[in-house]
MOPAC internal coordinates of N, CA, C and O (Angstrom, degrees):
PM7 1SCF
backbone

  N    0.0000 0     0.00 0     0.00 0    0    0    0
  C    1.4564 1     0.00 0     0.00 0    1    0    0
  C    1.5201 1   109.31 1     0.00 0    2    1    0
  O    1.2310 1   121.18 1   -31.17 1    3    2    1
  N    1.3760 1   115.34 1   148.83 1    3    2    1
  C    1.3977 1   123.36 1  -178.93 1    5    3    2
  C    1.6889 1   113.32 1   -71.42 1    6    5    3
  O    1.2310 1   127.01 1   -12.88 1    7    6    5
  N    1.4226 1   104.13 1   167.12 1    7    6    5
  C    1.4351 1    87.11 1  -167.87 1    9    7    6
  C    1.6437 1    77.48 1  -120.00 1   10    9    7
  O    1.2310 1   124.57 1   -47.51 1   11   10    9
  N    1.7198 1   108.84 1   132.49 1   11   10    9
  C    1.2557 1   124.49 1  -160.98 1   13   11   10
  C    1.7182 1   100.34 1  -101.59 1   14   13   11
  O    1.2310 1   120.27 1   -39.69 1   15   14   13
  N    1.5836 1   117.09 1   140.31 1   15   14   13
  C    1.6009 1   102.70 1  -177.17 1   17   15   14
  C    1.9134 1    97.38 1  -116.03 1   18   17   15
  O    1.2310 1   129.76 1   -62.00 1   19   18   17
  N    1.0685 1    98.78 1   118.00 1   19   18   17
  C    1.4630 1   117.06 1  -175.87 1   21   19   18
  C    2.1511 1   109.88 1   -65.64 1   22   21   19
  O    1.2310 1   131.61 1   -59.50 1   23   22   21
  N    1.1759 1    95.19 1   120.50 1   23   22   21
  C    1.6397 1   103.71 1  -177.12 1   25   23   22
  C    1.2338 1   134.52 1   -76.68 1   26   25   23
  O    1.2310 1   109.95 1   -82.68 1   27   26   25
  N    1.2057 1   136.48 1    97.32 1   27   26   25
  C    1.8580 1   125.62 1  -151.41 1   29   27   26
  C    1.3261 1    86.06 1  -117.10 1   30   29   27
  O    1.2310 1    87.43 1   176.63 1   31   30   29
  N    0.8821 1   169.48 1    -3.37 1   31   30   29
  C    1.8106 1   172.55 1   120.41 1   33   31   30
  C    1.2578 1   115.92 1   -92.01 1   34   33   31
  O    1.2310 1   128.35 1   -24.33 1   35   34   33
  N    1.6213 1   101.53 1   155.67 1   35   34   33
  C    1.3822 1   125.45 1  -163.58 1   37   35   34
  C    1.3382 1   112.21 1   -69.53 1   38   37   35
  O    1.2310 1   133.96 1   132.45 1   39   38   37
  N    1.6501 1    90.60 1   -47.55 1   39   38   37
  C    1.4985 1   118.58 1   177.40 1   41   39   38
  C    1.7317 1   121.52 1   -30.20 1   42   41   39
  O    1.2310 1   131.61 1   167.53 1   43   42   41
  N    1.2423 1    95.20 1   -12.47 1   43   42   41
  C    1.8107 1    97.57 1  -156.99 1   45   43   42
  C    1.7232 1    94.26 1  -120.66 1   46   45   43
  O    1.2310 1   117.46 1   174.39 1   47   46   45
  N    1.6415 1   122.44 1    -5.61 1   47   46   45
  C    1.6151 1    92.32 1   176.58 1   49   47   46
  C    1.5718 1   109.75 1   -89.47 1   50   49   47
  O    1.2310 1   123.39 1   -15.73 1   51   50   49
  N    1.0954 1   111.11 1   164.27 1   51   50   49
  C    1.0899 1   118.41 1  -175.79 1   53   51   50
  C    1.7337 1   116.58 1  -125.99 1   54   53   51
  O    1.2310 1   119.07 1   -36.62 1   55   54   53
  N    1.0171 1   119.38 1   143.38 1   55   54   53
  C    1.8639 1   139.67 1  -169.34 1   57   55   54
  C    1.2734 1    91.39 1   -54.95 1   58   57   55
  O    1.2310 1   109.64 1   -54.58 1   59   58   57
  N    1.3103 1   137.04 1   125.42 1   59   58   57
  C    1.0554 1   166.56 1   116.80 1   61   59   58
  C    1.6805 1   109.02 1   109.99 1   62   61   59
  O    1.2310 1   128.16 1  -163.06 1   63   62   61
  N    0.9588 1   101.89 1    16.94 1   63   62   61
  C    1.7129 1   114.89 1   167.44 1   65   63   62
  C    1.4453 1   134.98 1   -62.90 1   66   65   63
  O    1.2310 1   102.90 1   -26.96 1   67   66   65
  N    0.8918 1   148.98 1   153.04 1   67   66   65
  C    1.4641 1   152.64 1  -177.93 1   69   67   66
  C    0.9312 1   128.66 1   -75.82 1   70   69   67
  O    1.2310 1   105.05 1   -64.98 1   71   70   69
  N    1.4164 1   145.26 1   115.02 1   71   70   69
  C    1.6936 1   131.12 1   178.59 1   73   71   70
  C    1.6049 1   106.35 1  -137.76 1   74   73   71
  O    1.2310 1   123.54 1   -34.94 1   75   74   73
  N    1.3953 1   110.81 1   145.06 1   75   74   73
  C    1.3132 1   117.87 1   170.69 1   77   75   74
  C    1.6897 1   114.85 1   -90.50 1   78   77   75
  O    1.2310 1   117.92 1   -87.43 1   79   78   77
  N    1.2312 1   121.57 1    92.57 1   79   78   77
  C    1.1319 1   127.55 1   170.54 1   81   79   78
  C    1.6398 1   123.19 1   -90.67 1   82   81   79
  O    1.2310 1   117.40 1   -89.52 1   83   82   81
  N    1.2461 1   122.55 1    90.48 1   83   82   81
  C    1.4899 1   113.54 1  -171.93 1   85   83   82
  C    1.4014 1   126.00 1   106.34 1   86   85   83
  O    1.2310 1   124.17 1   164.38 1   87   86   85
  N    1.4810 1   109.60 1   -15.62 1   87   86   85
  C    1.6193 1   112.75 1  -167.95 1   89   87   86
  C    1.5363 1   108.67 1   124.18 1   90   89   87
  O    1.2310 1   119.48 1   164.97 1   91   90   89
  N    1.6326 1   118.60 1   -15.03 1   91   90   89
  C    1.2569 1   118.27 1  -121.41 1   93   91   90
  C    1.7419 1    72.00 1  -144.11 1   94   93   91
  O    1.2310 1   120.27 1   -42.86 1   95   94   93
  N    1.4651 1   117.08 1   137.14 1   95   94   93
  C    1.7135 1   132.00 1   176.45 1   97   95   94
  C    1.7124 1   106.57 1  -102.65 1   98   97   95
  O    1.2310 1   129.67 1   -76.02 1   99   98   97
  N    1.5397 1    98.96 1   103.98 1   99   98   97
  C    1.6322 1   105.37 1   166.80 1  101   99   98
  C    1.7267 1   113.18 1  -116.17 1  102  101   99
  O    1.2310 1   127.00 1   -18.83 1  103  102  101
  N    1.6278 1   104.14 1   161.17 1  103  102  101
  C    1.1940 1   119.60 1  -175.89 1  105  103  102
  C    1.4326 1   102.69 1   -92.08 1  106  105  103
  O    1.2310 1   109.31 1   -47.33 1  107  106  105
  N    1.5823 1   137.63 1   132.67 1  107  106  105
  C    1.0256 1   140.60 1  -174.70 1  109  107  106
  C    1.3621 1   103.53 1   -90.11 1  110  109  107
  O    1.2310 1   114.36 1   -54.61 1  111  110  109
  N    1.7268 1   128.28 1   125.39 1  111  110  109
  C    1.2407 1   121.92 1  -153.53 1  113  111  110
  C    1.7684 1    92.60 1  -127.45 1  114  113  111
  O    1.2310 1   112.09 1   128.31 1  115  114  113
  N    1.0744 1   132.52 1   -51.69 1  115  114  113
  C    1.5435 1   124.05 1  -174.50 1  117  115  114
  C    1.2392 1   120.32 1   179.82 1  118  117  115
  O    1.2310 1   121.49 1   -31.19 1  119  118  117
  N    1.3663 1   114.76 1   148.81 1  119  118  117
  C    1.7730 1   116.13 1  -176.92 1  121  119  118
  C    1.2988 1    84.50 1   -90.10 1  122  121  119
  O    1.2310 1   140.29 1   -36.43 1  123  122  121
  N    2.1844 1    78.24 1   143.57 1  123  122  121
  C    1.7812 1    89.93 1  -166.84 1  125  123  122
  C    1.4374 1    94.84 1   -81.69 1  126  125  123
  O    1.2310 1   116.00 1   -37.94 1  127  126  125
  N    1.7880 1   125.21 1   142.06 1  127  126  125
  C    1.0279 1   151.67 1  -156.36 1  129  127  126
  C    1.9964 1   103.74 1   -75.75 1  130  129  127
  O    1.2310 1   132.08 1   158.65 1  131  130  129
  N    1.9165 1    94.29 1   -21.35 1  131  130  129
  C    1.3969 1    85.99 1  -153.84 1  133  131  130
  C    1.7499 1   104.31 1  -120.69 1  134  133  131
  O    1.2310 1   125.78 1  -157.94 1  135  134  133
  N    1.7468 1   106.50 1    22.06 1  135  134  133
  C    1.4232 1   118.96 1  -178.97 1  137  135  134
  C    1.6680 1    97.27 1   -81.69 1  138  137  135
  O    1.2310 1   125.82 1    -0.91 1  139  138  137
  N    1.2941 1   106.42 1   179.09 1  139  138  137
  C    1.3496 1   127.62 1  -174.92 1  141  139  138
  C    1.7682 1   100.61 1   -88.16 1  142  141  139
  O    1.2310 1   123.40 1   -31.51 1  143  142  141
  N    1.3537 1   111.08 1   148.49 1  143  142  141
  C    1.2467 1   116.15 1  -174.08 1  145  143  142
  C    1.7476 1   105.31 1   -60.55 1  146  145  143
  O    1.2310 1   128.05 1   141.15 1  147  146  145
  N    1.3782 1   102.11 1   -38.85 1  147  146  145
  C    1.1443 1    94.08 1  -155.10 1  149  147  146
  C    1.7468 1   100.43 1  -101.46 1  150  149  147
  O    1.2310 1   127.87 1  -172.38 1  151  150  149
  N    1.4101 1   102.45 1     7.62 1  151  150  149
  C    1.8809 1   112.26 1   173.10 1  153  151  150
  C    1.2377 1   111.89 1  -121.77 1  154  153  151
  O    1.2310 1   115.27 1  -115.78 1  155  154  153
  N    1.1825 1   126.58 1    64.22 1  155  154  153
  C    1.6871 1   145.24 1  -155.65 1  157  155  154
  C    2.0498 1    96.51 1   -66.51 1  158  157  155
  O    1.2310 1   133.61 1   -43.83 1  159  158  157
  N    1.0413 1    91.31 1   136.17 1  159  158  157
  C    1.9916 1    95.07 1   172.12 1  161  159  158
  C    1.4061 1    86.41 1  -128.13 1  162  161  159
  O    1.2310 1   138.97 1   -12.07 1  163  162  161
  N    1.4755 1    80.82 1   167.93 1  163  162  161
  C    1.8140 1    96.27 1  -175.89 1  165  163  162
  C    1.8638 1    95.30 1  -152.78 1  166  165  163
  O    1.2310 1   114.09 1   -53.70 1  167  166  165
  N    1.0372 1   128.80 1   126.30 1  167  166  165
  C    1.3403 1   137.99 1  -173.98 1  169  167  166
  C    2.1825 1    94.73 1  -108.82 1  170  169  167
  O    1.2310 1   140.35 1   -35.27 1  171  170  169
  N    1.2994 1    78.11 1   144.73 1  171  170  169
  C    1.7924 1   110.93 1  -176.56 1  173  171  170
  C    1.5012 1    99.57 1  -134.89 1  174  173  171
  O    1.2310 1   132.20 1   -18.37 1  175  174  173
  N    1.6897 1    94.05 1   161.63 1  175  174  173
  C    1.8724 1   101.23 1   176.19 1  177  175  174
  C    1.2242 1    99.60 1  -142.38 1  178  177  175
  O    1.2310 1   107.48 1   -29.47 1  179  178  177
  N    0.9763 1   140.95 1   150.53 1  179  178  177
  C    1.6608 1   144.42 1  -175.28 1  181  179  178
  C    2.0014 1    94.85 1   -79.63 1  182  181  179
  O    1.2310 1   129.70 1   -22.09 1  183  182  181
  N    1.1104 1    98.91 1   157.91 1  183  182  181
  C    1.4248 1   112.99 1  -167.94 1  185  183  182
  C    1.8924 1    82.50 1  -112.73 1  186  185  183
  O    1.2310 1   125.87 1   -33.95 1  187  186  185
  N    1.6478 1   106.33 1   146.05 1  187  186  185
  C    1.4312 1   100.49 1  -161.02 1  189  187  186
  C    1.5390 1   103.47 1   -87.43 1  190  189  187
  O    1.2310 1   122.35 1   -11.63 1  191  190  189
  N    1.3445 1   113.10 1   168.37 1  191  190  189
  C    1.3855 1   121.22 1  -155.17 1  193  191  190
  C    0.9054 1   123.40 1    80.72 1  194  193  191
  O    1.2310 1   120.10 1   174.85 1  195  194  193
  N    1.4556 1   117.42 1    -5.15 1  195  194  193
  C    1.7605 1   111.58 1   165.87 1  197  195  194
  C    1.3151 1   114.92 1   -87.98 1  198  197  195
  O    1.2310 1   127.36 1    -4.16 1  199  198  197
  N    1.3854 1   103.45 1   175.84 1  199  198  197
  C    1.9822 1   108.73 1  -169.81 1  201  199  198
  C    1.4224 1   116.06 1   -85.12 1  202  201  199
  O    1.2310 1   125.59 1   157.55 1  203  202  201
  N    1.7440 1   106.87 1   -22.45 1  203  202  201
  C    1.4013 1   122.63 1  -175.46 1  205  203  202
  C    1.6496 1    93.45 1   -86.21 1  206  205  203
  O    1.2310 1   112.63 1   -51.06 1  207  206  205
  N    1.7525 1   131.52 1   128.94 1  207  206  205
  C    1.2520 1   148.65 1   170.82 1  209  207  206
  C    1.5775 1   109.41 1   -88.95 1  210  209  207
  O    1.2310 1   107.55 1   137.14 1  211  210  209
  N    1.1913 1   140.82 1   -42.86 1  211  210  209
  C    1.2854 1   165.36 1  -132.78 1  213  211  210
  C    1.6363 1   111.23 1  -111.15 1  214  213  211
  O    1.2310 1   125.38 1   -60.55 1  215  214  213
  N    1.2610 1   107.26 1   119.45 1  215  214  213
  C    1.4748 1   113.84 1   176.70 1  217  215  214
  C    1.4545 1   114.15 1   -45.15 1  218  217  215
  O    1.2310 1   107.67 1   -33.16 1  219  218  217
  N    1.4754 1   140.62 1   146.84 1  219  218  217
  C    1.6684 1   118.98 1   154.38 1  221  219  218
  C    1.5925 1    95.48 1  -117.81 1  222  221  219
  O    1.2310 1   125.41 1   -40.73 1  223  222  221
  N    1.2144 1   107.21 1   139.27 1  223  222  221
  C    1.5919 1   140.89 1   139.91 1  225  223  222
  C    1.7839 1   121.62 1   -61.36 1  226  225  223
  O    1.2310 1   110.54 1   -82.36 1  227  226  225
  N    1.3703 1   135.38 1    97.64 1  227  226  225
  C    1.3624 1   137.67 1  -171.70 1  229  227  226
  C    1.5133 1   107.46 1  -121.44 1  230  229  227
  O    1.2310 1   117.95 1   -61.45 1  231  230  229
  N    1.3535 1   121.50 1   118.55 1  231  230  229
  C    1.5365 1   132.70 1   171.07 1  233  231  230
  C    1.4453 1   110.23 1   -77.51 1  234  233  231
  O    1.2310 1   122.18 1   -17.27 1  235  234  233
  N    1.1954 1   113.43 1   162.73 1  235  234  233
  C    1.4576 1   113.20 1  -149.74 1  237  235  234
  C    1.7828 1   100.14 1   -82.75 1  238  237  235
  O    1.2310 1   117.78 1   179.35 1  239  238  237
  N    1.2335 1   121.83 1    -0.65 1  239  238  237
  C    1.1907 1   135.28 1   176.52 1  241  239  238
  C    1.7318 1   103.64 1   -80.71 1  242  241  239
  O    1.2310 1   113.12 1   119.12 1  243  242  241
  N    1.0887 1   130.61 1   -60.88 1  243  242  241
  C    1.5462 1   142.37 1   135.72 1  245  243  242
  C    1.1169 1   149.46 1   -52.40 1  246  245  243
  O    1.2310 1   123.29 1  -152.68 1  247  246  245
  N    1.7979 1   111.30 1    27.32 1  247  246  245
  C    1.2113 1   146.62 1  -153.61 1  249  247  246
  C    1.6284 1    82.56 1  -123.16 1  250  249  247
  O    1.2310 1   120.12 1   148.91 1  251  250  249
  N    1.1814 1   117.38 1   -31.09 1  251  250  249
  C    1.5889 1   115.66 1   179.87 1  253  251  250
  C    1.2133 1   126.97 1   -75.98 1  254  253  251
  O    1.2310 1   117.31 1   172.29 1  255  254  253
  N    1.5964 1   122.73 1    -7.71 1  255  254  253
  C    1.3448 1   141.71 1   150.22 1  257  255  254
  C    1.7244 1   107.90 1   -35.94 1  258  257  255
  O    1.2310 1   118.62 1   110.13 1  259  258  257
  N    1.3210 1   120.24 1   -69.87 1  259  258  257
  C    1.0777 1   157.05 1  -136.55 1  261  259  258
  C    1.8307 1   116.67 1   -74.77 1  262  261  259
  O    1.2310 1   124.94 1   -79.50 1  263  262  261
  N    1.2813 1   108.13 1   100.50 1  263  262  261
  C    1.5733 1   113.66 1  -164.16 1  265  263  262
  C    1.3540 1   121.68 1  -115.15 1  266  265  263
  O    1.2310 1   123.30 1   -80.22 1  267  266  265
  N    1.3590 1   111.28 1    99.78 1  267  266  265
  C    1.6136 1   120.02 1  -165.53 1  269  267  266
  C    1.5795 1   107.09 1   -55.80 1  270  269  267
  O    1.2310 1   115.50 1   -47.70 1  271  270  269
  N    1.5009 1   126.15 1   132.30 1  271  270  269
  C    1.3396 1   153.41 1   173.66 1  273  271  270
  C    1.8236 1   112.18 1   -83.49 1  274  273  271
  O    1.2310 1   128.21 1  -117.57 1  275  274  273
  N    1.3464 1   101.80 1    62.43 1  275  274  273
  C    1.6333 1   113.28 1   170.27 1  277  275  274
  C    1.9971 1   110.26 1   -14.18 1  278  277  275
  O    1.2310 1   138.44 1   125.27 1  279  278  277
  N    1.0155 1    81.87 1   -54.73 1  279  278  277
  C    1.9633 1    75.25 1  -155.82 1  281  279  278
  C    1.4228 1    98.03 1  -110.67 1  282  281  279
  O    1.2310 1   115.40 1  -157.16 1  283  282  281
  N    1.1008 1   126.34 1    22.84 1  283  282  281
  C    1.6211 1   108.44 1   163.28 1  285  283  282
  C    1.9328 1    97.50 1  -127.79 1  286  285  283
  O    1.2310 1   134.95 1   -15.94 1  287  286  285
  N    1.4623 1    88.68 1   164.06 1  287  286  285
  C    1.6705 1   106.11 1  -169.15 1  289  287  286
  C    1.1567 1   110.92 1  -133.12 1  290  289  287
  O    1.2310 1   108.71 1   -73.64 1  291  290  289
  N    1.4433 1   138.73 1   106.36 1  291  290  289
  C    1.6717 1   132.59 1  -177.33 1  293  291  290
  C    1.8140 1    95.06 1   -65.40 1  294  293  291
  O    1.2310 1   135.00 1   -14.80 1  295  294  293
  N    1.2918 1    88.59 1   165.20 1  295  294  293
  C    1.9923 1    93.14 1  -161.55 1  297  295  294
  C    2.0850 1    90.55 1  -146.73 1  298  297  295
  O    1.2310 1   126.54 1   -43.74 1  299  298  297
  N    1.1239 1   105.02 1   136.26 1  299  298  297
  C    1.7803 1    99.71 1   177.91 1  301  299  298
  C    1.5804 1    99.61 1   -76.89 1  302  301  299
  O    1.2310 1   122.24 1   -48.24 1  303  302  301
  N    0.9675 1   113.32 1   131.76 1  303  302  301
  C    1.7887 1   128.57 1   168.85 1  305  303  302
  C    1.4518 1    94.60 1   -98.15 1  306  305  303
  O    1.2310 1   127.81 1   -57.89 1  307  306  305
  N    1.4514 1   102.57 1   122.11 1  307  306  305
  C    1.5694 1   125.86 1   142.10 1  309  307  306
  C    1.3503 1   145.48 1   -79.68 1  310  309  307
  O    1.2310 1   113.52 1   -92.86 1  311  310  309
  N    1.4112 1   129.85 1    87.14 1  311  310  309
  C    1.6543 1   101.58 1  -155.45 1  313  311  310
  C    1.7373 1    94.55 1  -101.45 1  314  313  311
  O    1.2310 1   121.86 1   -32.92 1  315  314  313
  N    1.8640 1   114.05 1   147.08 1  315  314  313
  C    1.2931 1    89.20 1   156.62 1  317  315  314
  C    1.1838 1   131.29 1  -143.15 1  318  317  315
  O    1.2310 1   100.92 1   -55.93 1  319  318  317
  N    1.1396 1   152.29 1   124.07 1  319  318  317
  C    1.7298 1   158.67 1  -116.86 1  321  319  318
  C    1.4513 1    98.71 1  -110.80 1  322  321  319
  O    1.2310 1   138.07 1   -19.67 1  323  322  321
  N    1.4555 1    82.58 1   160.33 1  323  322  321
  C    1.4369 1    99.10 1  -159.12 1  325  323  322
  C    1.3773 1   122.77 1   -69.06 1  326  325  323
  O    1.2310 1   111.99 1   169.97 1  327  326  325
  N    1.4475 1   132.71 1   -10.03 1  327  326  325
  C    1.5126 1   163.19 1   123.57 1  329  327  326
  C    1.3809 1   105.21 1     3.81 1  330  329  327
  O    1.2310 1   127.93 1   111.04 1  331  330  329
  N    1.7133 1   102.33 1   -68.96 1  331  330  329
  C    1.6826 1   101.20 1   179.78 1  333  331  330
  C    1.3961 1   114.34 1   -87.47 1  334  333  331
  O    1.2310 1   118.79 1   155.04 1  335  334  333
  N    1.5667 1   119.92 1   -24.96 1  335  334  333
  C    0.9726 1    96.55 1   161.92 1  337  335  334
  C    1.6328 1   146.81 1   -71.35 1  338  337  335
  O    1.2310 1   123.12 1   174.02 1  339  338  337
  N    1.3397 1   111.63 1    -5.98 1  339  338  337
  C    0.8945 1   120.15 1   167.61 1  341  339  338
  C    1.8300 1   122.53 1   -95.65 1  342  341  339
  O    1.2310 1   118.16 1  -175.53 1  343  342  341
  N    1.5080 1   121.10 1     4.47 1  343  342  341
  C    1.2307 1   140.16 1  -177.42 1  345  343  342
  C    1.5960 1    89.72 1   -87.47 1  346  345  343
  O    1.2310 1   112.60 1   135.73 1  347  346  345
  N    1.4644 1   131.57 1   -44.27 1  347  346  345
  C    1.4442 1   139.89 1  -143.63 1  349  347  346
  C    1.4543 1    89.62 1   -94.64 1  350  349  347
  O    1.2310 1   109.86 1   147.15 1  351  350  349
  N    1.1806 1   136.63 1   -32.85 1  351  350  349
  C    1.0680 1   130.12 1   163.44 1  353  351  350
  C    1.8331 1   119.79 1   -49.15 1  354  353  351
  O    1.2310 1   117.48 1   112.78 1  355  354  353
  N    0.9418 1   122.40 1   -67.22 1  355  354  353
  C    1.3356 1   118.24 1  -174.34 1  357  355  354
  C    1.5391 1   107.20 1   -76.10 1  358  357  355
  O    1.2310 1   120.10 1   180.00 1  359  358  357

């Protein structure tokens, strides 16, 4: 088993990184732009194949849930169908 590093400040997540929140592996996506300075949110996205579908929102009080995943890296997947590939042709 991985050895998980538990998050007590904001200071330490990082853009597009991994965290185990709940049981459950999300991609850390951005402090919301439009919280209160002093009521910080932080938005996550589930990495696919998980059971959770649904964005979470975590205040820095519930930021302590939240357990950074050392050796894995969420990565953007591109898929592209055969539509464009066949548009790129002509």
């Amino acid at each position: 088993m991985q050895e998980l590093e538990p998050i007590y400040e904001s200071t330490r997540l990082q853009g597009g990184a991994v965290y185990q929140i709940n049981g459950v592996l999300y991609k850390y996506l951005y402090s919301d732009p439009y919280a209160r300075i002093d009521h910080p949110r932080f938005k996550f996205s589930p990495l696919p194949g998980q059971r959770r579908k649904s964005e979470l929102v975590l205040n820095k009080n519930s930021l302590r849930k939240a357990y950074f995943v050392p050796s894995y890296r969420a990565s953007q997947v591109s898929t592209v169908s055969e539509d464009a590939v066949q548009m790129s042709l002509f």
